[in-house]
N, C-alpha and C positions, 0 to 999 in steps of 0.2 A: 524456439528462440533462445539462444544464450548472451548474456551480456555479461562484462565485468563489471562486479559491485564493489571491488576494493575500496574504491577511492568515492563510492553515495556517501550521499549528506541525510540520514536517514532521518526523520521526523515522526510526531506521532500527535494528535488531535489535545487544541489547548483543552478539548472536554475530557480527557485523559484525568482519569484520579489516581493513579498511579497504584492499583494495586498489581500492577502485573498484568495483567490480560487487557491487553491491548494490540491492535498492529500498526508497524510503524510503516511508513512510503519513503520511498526515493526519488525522484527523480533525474535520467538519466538520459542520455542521446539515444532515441529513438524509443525509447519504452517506460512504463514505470512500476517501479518494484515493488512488490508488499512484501511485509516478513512478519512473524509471529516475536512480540518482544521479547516473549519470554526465552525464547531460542536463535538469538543473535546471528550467532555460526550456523543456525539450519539453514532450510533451503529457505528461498523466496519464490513466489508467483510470479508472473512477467506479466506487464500485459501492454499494448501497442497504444499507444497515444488515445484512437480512436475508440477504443474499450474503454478503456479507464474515462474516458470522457462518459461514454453510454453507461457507466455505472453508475457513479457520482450523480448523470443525471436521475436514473430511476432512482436515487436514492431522496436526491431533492425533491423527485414527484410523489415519493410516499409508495414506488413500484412494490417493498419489498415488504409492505407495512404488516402485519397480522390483520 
């Protein structure tokens, strides 16, 4: 999947402390982007509506917990 990210509104978690390590999301027509903060210009993840939903949820159910 390739998207244009020129023109994302890139964001990052109000639980962000800001020391740099972080990744920020986009949201974009038809996918939604993650990127590494620390690396603006690098590349970003893609991932389809329906993903990014199935993560977030395991993440709400505690899927990914130790």
């Amino acid at each position: 999947m390739t998207t244009d990210l020129t023109r994302a509104r890139w964001r990052k978690s109000t639980a962000s402390v800001g020391n740099g390590e972080c990744v920020e999301v986009a949201f974009v027509p038809n996918a939604v982007a993650m990127r590494d903060s620390k690396d603006p210009t690098g590349p970003a993840l893609l991932f389809t509506p329906g993903e990014w939903s199935a993560f977030t949820r395991g993440v709400q159910d505690g899927e990914f917990d130790r």
